[in-house]
C-alpha positions as CSV (number, residue, x, y, z in Angstrom):
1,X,-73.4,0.0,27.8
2,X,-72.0,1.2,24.5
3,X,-70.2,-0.9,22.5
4,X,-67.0,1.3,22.7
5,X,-67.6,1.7,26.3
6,X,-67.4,-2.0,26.4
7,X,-64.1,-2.5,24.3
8,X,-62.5,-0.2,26.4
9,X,-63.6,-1.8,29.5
10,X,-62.9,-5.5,28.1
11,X,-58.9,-4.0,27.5
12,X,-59.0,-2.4,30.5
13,X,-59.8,-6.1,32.4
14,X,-57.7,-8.4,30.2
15,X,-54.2,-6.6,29.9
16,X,-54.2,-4.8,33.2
17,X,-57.3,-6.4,35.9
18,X,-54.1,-6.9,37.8
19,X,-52.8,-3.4,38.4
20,X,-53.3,-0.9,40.6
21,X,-56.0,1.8,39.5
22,X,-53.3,3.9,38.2
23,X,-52.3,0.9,35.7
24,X,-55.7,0.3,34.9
25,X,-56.5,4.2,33.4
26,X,-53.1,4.2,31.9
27,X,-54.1,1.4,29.8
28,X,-57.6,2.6,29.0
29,X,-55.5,6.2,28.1
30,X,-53.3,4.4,25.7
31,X,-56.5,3.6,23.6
32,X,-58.1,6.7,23.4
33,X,-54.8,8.5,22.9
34,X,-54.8,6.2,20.1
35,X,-58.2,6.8,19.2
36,X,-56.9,10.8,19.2
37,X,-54.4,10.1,16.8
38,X,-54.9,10.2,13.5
39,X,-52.6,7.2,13.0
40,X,-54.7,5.1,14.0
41,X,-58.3,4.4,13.4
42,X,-60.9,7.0,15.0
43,X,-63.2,4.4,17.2
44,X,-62.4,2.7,20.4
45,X,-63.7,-0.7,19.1
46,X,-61.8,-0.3,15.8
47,X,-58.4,0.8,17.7
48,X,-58.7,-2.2,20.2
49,X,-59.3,-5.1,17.4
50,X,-56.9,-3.4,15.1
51,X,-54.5,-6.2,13.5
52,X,-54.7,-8.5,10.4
53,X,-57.6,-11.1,10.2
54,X,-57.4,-14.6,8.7
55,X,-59.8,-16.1,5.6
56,X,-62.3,-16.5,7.7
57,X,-62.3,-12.8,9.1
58,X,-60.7,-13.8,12.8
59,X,-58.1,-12.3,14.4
60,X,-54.6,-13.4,13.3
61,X,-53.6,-15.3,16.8
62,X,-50.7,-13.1,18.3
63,X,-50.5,-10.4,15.8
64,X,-53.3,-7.9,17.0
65,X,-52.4,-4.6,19.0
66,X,-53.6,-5.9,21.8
67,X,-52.9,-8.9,23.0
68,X,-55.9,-9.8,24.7
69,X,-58.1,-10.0,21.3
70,X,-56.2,-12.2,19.5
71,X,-54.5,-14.8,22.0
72,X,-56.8,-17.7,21.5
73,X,-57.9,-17.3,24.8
74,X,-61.7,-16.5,26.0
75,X,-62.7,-13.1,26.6
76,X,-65.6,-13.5,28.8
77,X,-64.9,-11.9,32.1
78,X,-64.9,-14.5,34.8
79,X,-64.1,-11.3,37.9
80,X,-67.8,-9.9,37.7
81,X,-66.1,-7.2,40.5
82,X,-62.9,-6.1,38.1
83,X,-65.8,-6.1,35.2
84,X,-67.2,-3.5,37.3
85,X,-64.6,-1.2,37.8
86,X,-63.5,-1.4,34.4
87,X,-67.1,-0.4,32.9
88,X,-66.4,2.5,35.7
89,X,-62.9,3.3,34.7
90,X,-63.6,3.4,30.8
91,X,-66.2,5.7,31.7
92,X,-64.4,8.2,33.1
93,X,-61.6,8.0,30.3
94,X,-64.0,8.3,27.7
95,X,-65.6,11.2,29.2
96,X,-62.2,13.1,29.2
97,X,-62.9,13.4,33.2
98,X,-59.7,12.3,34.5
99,X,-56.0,13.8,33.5
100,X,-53.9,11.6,30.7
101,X,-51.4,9.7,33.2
102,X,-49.9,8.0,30.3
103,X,-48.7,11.1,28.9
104,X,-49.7,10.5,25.5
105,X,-48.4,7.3,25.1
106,X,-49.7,5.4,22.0
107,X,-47.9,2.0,23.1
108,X,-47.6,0.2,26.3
109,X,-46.2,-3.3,27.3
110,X,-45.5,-5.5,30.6
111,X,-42.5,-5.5,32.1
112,X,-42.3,-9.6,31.6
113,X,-40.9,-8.5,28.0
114,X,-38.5,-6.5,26.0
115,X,-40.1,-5.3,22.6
116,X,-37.3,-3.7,20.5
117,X,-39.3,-0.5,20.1
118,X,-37.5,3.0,18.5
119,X,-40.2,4.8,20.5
120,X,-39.6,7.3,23.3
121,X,-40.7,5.8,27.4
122,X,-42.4,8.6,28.9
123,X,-43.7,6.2,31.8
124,X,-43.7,3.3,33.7
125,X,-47.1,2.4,36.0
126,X,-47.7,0.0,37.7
127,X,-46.6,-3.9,35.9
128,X,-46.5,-1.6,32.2
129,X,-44.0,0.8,30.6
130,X,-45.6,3.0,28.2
131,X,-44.5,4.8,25.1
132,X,-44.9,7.3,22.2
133,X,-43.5,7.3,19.2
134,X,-40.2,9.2,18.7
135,X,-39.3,12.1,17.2
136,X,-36.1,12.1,14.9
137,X,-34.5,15.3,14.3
Protein backbone atom coordinates (compact mmCIF):
# COMPACT_ATOMS: atom_id res chain seq x y z
CA UNK A 1 0.00 0.00 0.00
CA UNK A 2 1.17 3.53 -0.81
CA UNK A 3 1.70 5.83 1.74
CA UNK A 4 -1.06 8.21 0.43
CA UNK A 5 -3.25 5.29 -0.03
CA UNK A 6 -2.70 4.63 3.58
CA UNK A 7 -3.42 8.29 4.88
CA UNK A 8 -6.48 8.29 3.22
CA UNK A 9 -7.54 5.05 4.46
CA UNK A 10 -6.25 5.81 8.21
CA UNK A 11 -8.91 9.25 7.80
CA UNK A 12 -11.30 7.27 6.37
CA UNK A 13 -11.25 4.71 9.69
CA UNK A 14 -10.65 7.30 12.38
CA UNK A 15 -13.27 10.16 11.63
CA UNK A 16 -15.89 8.11 10.02
CA UNK A 17 -15.33 3.82 10.66
CA UNK A 18 -18.77 4.53 12.13
CA UNK A 19 -20.76 5.59 9.08
CA UNK A 20 -22.52 4.18 6.55
CA UNK A 21 -20.40 3.62 3.25
CA UNK A 22 -21.83 6.76 1.98
CA UNK A 23 -20.14 8.71 5.07
CA UNK A 24 -17.13 6.85 4.65
CA UNK A 25 -16.34 8.08 0.64
CA UNK A 26 -17.67 11.48 1.59
CA UNK A 27 -14.90 11.82 4.03
CA UNK A 28 -12.21 10.26 1.89
CA UNK A 29 -13.77 12.95 -1.03
CA UNK A 30 -13.24 15.81 1.25
CA UNK A 31 -9.38 14.99 1.19
CA UNK A 32 -8.85 14.66 -2.22
CA UNK A 33 -11.18 17.57 -3.13
CA UNK A 34 -8.69 19.13 -0.93
CA UNK A 35 -5.84 17.61 -2.42
CA UNK A 36 -7.57 19.21 -5.96
CA UNK A 37 -7.49 22.51 -4.61
CA UNK A 38 -4.88 24.55 -4.89
CA UNK A 39 -5.51 25.90 -1.34
CA UNK A 40 -4.32 23.40 0.06
CA UNK A 41 -1.24 21.29 -0.20
CA UNK A 42 -1.12 18.89 -3.43
CA UNK A 43 -0.57 15.26 -1.55
CA UNK A 44 -2.94 13.24 0.32
CA UNK A 45 -0.42 12.62 3.29
CA UNK A 46 0.42 16.36 3.35
CA UNK A 47 -3.48 17.48 3.22
CA UNK A 48 -4.32 14.92 6.04
CA UNK A 49 -1.36 15.94 8.69
CA UNK A 50 -1.78 19.60 7.66
CA UNK A 51 -1.71 21.85 11.03
CA UNK A 52 1.04 23.47 13.12
CA UNK A 53 3.70 21.21 14.86
CA UNK A 54 5.37 21.79 18.25
CA UNK A 55 9.46 22.15 18.95
CA UNK A 56 9.78 18.82 18.62
CA UNK A 57 8.01 18.54 15.12
CA UNK A 58 4.62 16.80 16.61
CA UNK A 59 1.41 17.66 15.86
CA UNK A 60 -0.07 20.56 17.87
CA UNK A 61 -2.74 18.37 19.99
CA UNK A 62 -6.23 19.64 18.70
CA UNK A 63 -5.26 22.08 16.15
CA UNK A 64 -4.66 19.85 12.98
CA UNK A 65 -7.32 19.57 10.06
CA UNK A 66 -8.17 16.48 11.06
CA UNK A 67 -8.83 15.58 14.13
CA UNK A 68 -7.82 12.14 14.18
CA UNK A 69 -3.90 13.09 13.74
CA UNK A 70 -3.54 15.29 16.42
CA UNK A 71 -5.84 14.15 19.35
CA UNK A 72 -3.33 12.37 21.55
CA UNK A 73 -4.97 9.39 20.89
CA UNK A 74 -3.35 6.10 19.11
CA UNK A 75 -3.77 5.68 15.57
CA UNK A 76 -3.30 2.04 15.14
CA UNK A 77 -6.33 0.40 13.82
CA UNK A 78 -7.69 -1.93 16.36
CA UNK A 79 -11.02 -3.11 13.58
CA UNK A 80 -8.66 -5.18 11.19
CA UNK A 81 -12.34 -5.56 9.13
CA UNK A 82 -13.12 -1.44 8.94
CA UNK A 83 -9.03 -1.33 8.08
CA UNK A 84 -10.09 -3.27 5.18
CA UNK A 85 -12.73 -1.51 3.76
CA UNK A 86 -11.14 1.66 4.15
CA UNK A 87 -7.82 0.50 2.18
CA UNK A 88 -10.82 -0.50 -0.38
CA UNK A 89 -12.70 2.74 -0.20
CA UNK A 90 -9.46 5.03 -0.50
CA UNK A 91 -8.82 3.04 -3.50
CA UNK A 92 -11.55 3.71 -5.34
CA UNK A 93 -11.48 7.61 -4.37
CA UNK A 94 -8.06 7.96 -5.40
CA UNK A 95 -8.62 6.29 -8.55
CA UNK A 96 -11.34 8.97 -9.45
CA UNK A 97 -13.70 5.68 -9.86
CA UNK A 98 -16.63 6.64 -7.91
CA UNK A 99 -18.74 10.16 -8.33
CA UNK A 100 -17.79 13.17 -5.73
CA UNK A 101 -20.88 12.73 -3.19
CA UNK A 102 -19.50 15.42 -1.19
CA UNK A 103 -20.00 17.85 -3.87
CA UNK A 104 -16.82 19.51 -3.63
CA UNK A 105 -16.80 20.04 -0.12
CA UNK A 106 -13.31 21.08 1.26
CA UNK A 107 -14.61 20.84 5.05
CA UNK A 108 -16.75 18.46 6.92
CA UNK A 109 -17.68 17.99 10.66
CA UNK A 110 -19.99 15.72 12.98
CA UNK A 111 -23.09 16.70 13.85
CA UNK A 112 -22.05 16.38 17.89
CA UNK A 113 -20.68 20.16 17.13
CA UNK A 114 -21.35 23.54 15.83
CA UNK A 115 -18.17 25.10 14.23
CA UNK A 116 -18.97 28.76 13.38
CA UNK A 117 -17.90 28.32 9.83
CA UNK A 118 -18.77 31.36 6.93
CA UNK A 119 -18.77 28.43 4.45
CA UNK A 120 -21.59 27.24 2.28
CA UNK A 121 -23.37 23.31 3.45
CA UNK A 122 -23.83 21.65 0.29
CA UNK A 123 -24.41 18.22 2.25
CA UNK A 124 -25.23 16.31 5.13
CA UNK A 125 -24.23 12.22 5.06
CA UNK A 126 -24.52 10.11 7.17
CA UNK A 127 -23.23 11.41 11.25
CA UNK A 128 -21.24 14.63 9.02
CA UNK A 129 -22.28 17.92 7.40
CA UNK A 130 -20.02 18.92 4.82
CA UNK A 131 -18.94 22.21 3.30
CA UNK A 132 -17.18 24.47 0.76
CA UNK A 133 -16.00 27.59 1.13
CA UNK A 134 -18.41 30.52 0.23
CA UNK A 135 -18.57 32.71 -2.39
CA UNK A 136 -19.09 36.50 -1.47
CA UNK A 137 -20.50 38.67 -4.10
Amino acid sequence: MTTALLCLALTIYHEARGEPLSGQIAVAQVVMNRVHDPRYPDDVCSVVHQGPVNWKGNPVIGQCQFDWYCDGKSDTPRDRRALRRARVIATLVMNGTLDDRAKGATYFHSIKTRPDWDMQRVARIGDHVLYREATHD
